[in-house]
C-alpha positions, 0 to 999 in steps of 0.5 A: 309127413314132411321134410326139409333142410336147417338153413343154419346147418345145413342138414335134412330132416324128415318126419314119419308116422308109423301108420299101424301103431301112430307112433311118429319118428323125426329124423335128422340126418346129420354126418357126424359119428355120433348118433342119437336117439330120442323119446318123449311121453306125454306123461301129465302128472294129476297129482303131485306123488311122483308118478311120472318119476317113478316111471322115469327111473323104474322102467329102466330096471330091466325088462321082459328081454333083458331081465336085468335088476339094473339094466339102466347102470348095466348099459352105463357100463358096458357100453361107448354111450355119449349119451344114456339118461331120461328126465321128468318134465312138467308134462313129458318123459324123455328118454335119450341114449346114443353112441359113436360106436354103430354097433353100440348104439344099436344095442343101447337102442334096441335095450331102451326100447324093450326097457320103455314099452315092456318092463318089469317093475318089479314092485321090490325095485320099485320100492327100493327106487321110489318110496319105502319105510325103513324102521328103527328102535331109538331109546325103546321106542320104535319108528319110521323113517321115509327112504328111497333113491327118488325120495332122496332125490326130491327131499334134495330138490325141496331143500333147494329154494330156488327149485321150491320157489320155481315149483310153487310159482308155476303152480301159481301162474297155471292153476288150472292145469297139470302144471299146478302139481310136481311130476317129480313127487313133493316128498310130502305125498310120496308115502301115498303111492301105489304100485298098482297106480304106477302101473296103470300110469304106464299102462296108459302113457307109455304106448307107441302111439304116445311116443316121440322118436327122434333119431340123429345119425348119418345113415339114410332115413329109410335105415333109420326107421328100419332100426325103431319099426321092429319095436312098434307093433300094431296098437293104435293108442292115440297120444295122451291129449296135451294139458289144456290151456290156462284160462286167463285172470281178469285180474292179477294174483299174489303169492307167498311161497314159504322156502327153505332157509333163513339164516339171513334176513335178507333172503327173500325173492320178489318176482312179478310173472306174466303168462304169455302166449303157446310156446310152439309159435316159434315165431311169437315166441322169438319175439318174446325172447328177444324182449326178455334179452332186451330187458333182462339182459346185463345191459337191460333196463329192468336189470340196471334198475334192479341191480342199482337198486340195492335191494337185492344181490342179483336178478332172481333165479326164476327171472326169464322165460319159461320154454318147458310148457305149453305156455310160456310165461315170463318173469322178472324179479330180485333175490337176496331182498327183505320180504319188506321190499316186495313192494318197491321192487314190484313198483320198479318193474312196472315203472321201467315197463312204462319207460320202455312201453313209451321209449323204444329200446336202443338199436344198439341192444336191440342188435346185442339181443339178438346176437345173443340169441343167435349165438345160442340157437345156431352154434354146434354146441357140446350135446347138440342132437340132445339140444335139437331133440329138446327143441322139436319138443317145444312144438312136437310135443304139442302136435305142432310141426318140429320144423318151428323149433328144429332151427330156431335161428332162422326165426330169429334171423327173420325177425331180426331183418324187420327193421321195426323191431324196437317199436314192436318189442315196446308195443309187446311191452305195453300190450303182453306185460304192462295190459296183461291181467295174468300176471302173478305178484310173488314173494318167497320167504325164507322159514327155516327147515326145508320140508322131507318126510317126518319120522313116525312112531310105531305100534309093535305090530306094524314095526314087525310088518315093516322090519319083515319088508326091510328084510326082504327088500334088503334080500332083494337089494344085496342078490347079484343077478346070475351071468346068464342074465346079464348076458342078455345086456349086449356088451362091445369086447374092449379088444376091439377099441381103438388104440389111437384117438383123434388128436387134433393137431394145431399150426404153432406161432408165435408173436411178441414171447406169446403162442398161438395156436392155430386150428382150422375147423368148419366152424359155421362162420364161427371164430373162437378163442381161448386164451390161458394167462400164466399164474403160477407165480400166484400166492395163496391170498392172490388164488383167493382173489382170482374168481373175483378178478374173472368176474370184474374183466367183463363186470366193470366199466371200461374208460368213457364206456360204462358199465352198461356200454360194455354188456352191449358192446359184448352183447353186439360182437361176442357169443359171451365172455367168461374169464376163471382160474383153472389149474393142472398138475406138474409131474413134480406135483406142484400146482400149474395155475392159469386165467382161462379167457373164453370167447366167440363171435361171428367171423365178421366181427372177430376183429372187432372182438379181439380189440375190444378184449385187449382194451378190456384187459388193460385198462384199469379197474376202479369203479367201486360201485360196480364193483360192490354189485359184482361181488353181491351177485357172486355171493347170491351165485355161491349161496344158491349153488350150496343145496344143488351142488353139495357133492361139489363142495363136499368134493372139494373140501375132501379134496384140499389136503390131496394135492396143491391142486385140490386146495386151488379148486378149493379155494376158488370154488368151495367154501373158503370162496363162499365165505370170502364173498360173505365177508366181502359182501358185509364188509364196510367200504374201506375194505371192500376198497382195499380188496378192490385195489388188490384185485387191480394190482392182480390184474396188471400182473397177470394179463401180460404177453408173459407166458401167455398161450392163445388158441384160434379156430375158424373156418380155412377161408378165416383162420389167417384173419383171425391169426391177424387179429389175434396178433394185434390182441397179443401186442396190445398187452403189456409184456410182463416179465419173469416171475419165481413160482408160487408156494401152493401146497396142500392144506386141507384138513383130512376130516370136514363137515359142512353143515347147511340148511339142508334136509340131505346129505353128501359124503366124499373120499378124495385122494392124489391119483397117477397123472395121465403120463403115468403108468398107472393111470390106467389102472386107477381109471378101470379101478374107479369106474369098477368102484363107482358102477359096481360094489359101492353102487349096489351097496350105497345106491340100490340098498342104501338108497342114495341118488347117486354114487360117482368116482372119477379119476382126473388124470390133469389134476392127478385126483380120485374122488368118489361121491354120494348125492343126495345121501339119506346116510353119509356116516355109512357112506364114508364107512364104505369109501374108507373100506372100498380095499377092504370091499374089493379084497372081499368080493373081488370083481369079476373078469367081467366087471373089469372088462366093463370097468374098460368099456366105462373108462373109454367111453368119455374119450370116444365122446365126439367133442364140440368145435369148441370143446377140440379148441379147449383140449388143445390148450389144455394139452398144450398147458399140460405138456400132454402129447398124442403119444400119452394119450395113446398110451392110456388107451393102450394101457386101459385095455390091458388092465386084468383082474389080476391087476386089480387085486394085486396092484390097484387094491393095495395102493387104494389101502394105503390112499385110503389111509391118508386121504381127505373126507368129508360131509355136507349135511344138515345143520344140527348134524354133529361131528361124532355122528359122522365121523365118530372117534375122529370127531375131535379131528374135524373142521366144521364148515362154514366158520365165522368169518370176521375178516380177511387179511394178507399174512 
């Protein structure tokens, strides 16, 4: 149908149409190792029971070839998958696996396509997946309680206000068209589903002629469309038609969205929206992004005027534009306000739309924009086939070519040589925002309790029908499937993998005490730095303040340069700035805290970068009023991460008590922070200037050529410029000086509760793991991955109806965790993590679950990295004293991990960690300790605390 070349890659791309079927194929020919596939249905929901969510998660539970009750969790562990997953969109389905391994990705492909277009849908395992009853007696009387692993998926997602407010905004601002109702399924309608609905909604969407294959892989295209044709067939079903478009609003609406919470009164979100134009006009579309960076960027006008506003903590969440539809709309807005102030912030908006419409922007910001962008459309990022897929959607999808969107950046560079770009981005101001009458007014309101679904009282008779459905799904759930049949999922033999990894060895230099590492990569015209200060010296007050002192280094004014000079100015020469804490673990067991300082810029202006950095390290932080709205929006960022990332801050407080290393994370990332900033945020001025005095002595201490450890990659025609410049960031520090290390030590309590404004729950096990030098690493690597994938998913997943269950051994920090999201029922969850020995010692895994346990270990270190991601192992292994010969050992180690292993040496030493190992739950607020830990109850530390102030001892 067609072809070409990405400018900015360098790489062909061909379209196909398979005439007997209509399905098209669009192939990307890029050489890299790993290959990808792609495939999207046009699935527009019509009402909001979660129909096409259903369909994302159930048709992965085996097929006609592979009749597998979990095909999808089989293929995650016995496959070198970099990619395996699907997602529910407004109006598409994705589905996306890939793999460095040939042979692996043409199992996973041949598996996902029978999985698409010839499932099961067992209706038990669609139950078990989507929505059942579950019944129960309380006090004599008997009831019924919603369950189900997507159930609790979206009851996690409506007790998000964010994803709430998002969800009734579109709906608001494209009445009239799918777009009103929720794919995912609003927990409130999901007892109205039926399974004779959701087969006719596969029936009629998932047709080849409805389907979108994208496939990125070195090989011809001629063998890429040889590997999908065999799965096509001869049926002619044309694609779903596409959701239509709005009809426009002669005059503008208002919405009042209720949203959960309201433990604060300032917790409301005030949003102005406008709907714009089709998003598959890449063209327009640029246009239009660059005028969302130019005012809502940091250096923005609507931003500024926000910010400095007081009315709110920081830009909202929905503040942007939406690229997922068929039309994209804009917003702009503040979160953290009084429902009181919606008027005033709706007045500033329009007020600085006026300003902008009449005065054209700086070419300063406008140039800063565009770099942003260009950074973000032209860079070989991690995941980037899957970003190239999702791009081609927004076109694609919509029966426009994919070449608009495949490489975006050449738009962006188009529109970037008109030189009268600031006079149009102030026409489109005035004609597409301040003349539009499709513009949404919105305010979401914090009510209370998040939605879910309402127990319900039974009769005698309909508890027995229930009890004898839970029953048999209960039957259902706990039978393995037979060897035969999960011999029909292909398996990779673990003997066959490499014994050695790509272990990218960077030139070593040094200047003025500091090291430079050196790395030489085809980098497109890019140089990266990361950058790693010394901390170990930090004390446990210091380690509080070191996420804020990150945030300040980009965040405040710097000299004559004020607070907004310095956003474009980083905005003009740099692919972003992000400075944090981060640590790993010594062989002693002590603590190795850093500053991470990351960073890119197009090689000429690298140099440019690299002084303004240094100019940025060194001078001093004083400007209180900034500083007072850096900590407003790190406080807005930790609330809104509490409901999304439950398991996190329940991993975290799990894991404080194992290791000097875990109460770092926790004290940076989990629930000490979060109450740090809110006493912050509500101290008065002398205090929060104290704090900031601090955060300055902590700042001259810690940016100092002492112990500093820089890593460089650019392409070989750049690497000795970016080396030089380097050098000169290197020497513009001051030297420092020999420090005695910190006392970190772990200090968690063993048993914690976090109880939130929330509808779900999460629970964690956390405990000290071999580091990756040691011998046993390996052994615990299989042995989380047999855990996770094996009994506790069928038990906490598949029967018990959680969203997730992970476990992971990190090997720098010398931590295993295992974790429920989205948990109907975390008192049972940690039951089965403190018994997981117990568990394993009863129904002992198979040769064949740990030679899976093999393959699933391998697998993230087979992932190809980005150009970036092979910079950053470099530090860390550098950081962490980990050479290639460790890491060859842990290949060689995991693959000669046994059953026996297992259960003689893995097995024990899990009972004992087990015993003293760090628990915790985050769960809804009326949740009490006894229910969750029982006679540990008097043990437990309730979370979050009353925080009436923070004091050096």
């Amino acid at each position: 149908m067609e072809s070409g070349t990405l400018p900015s890659f360098g790489i062909p791309w061909r379209l196909f149409r398979h005439g007997p079927s209509g399905a098209q194929v669009l192939h990307v020919r890029r050489e890299d190792p790993d290959r990808f596939l792609g495939m999207a249905f046009r699935t527009p929901p019509s009402d909001s029971r979660g129909i096409p969510h259903v369909l994302e998660h159930c048709v992965l539970n085996g097929s006609a070839k592979y009749p597998v009750s979990d095909a999808f969790n089989e293929l995650w562990r016995g496959s070198l998958h970099s990619y395996l997953n699907a997602a529910t969109g407004p109006d598409r389905t994705i589905y996306y696996a890939g793999s460095p391994s040939p042979e692996d990705f043409r199992n996973i492909l041949g598996v996902y396509f029978d999985l698409v277009f010839n499932p099961v849908l067992d209706p038990r395992r669609v139950a078990l997946e989507s929505f059942h009853y579950r019944p129960f007696e309380s006090r004599g009387r008997l009831y019924a309680q919603p369950s189900g692993v997507i159930f609790s998926e979206m009851r996690g997602s409506y007790s998000d206000p964010e994803e709430v407010a998002s969800v009734a905004l579109q709906a608001a601002i494209l009445p009239d068209t799918p777009y009103r109702f929720d794919p995912g399924g609003d927990p409130r309608q999901m007892h109205r589903l039926s399974y004779e609905d959701i087969r006719a909604f596969h029936s009629l969407h998932y047709t080849p002629g409805n389907c979108r294959i994208f496939l990125c892989m070195p090989e011809d295209s001629g063998e890429a469309c040889s590997l999908v044709e065999p799965f096509l067939g001869a049926r002619g079903d044309g694609p779903v038609p596409a959701p239509p478009l709005q009809q426009r609003w002669r005059r503008p609406r208002t919405l009042t969205a209720a949203i959960p919470g309201g433990d604060r009164r300032d917790g409301a979100t005030v949003n102005l929206s406008w709907l714009l134009g089709e998003v598959a006009d890449s063209e327009g579309t640029a246009l239009l992004q660059v005028l969302e960076e130019v005012l809502l960027g940091d250096a923005g006008p609507i931003c500024r005027a926000l910010l400095d506003s007081g009315l709110g903590t920081d830009l909202s969440a929905e503040s942007g534009i939406e690229l997922e539809l068929r039309e994209t709309f804009l917003t702009a807005g503040l979160r953290g306000c009084r429902a009181s102030s919606a008027p005033r912030v709706a007045r500033l908006i329009r007020s600085e739309l006026g300003r902008f419409a009449d005065d054209p922007p700086a070419a300063s910001l406008v140039d800063a924009s565009l770099n942003a962008l260009l950074f973000r459309y032209s860079e070989v990022v991690d995941e980037f086939p899957l970003r190239l897929f999702l791009r081609s959607l927004r076109a694609w999808a919509y029966d426009r070519s994919p070449a608009e969107w495949l490489d975006h950046a050449a738009a962006l560079r188009r529109l970037g040589s008109s030189e009268d770009l600031p006079l149009r981005l102030s026409a489109a101001a005035c004609d597409l925002l301040l003349g539009n009458s499709h513009r949404l007014n919105s305010v979401s309101m914090p009510t209370g309790r998040p939605a879910g679904g309402r127990i319900t009282r039974l009769r005698q008779d309909d508890f027995d029908r229930l009890d004898r459905r839970k029953s048999e799904l209960e039957s259902y759930a706990a039978k393995p499937d037979e060897p035969g049949i999960l011999g029909t999922i292909p398996r990779l033999d673990p003997a066959l993998l490499p014994s050695h990894g790509p272990h990218p060895e960077p030139r070593t230099e040094e200047v003025e005490g500091a090291r430079i590492l050196l790395l030489s990569q085809p980098t497109g015209g890019i140089v990266y730095l990361e950058a790693a200060f010394d901390a170990s010296w930090i004390d446990e007050r210091e380690a509080l303040l070191l996420p804020l002192l990150g945030r300040c280094i980009p965040g405040l004014p710097a000299g004559p340069l004020g607070y907004p000079e310095v956003a474009t100015r980083l905005g003009r020469l740099s692919g972003g700035l992000e400075c944090e804490p981060a640590a790993s673990t010594a062989p002693s067991g002590a603590a190795r805290p850093t500053m991470l300082l990351s960073t890119s810029a197009f090689s000429g202006r690298f140099g440019d970068l690299a002084a303004f950095i240094a100019d940025l390290l060194v001078r001093p932080l004083d400007d209180m009023d900034r500083f007072d709205r850096v900590v407003s929006e790190m406080y807005g960022d930790a609330r809104s991460d509490m409901v999304p990332n439950c398991d996190s801050f329940a991993r975290l407080a799990a894991g404080a008590g194992a290791r000097p290393v875990g109460r770092l994370y926790e004290t940076w990332e989990g629930m000490t922070q979060t109450e740090f900033l809110e006493w912050l945020y509500d101290a008065d001025s002398d205090s929060a200037e104290a704090v900031l005095r601090e955060v300055e002595i902590l700042r001259r201490k810690i940016f100092t050529r002492s112990g500093l450890t820089l890593a460089v990659s650019a392409p070989p025609e750049g690497l000795e410029g970016a080396f030089a410049a380097a050098s000169d960031l290197v020497r513009a520090l001051p030297g420092g000086g020999p420090r005695q290390p910190g006392k970190i030590a772990a200090g968690g309590a063993r048993r914690t509760l976090i109880r939130w404004n929330t509808s779900v729950s999460s629970a964690c096990v956390c405990f000290g793991a071999p580091l990756v030098a040691e011998r046993d690493a390996a052994l615990f690597t299989v042995g989380a991955a047999v855990l996770s994938d094996g009994i506790l998913y069928r038990a906490l997943r598949t029967g018990g109806g959680s969203y997730e269950v992970s476990g992971w051994h990190d090997r720098i920090s010398g931590m295993m965790a295992v974790c429920s999201y989205r948990d109907p029922d975390p008192a049972a969850s940690l039951a089965c993590f403190g018994s997981a020995a117990s568990l394993l010692s009863a129904s002992p895994p198979s040769d064949e679950d740990v030679k899976l346990g093999i393959l699933a270990a391998f697998s993230p270190l087979e992932k190809p990295l980005s150009l970036r991601g092979r910079l950053r192992l470099c530090l860390l292994r550098s950081l962490a004293d980990i050479g290639p010969e460790a890491l060859d050992g842990l290949r060689r180690n995991l693959k000669l991990v046994t059953r026996r292993d297992m259960l003689d040496e893995f097995v024990p030493r899990l009972d004992r960690a087990l015993q003293t190992a760090g628990y915790a739950a985050f769960t809804p607020l009326r949740t009490s300790a006894r229910s969750i830990f029982g006679e540990d109850a008097d043990e437990v530390r309730i979370l979050p605390r009353k925080v009436t102030g923070w004091k050096r001892k």
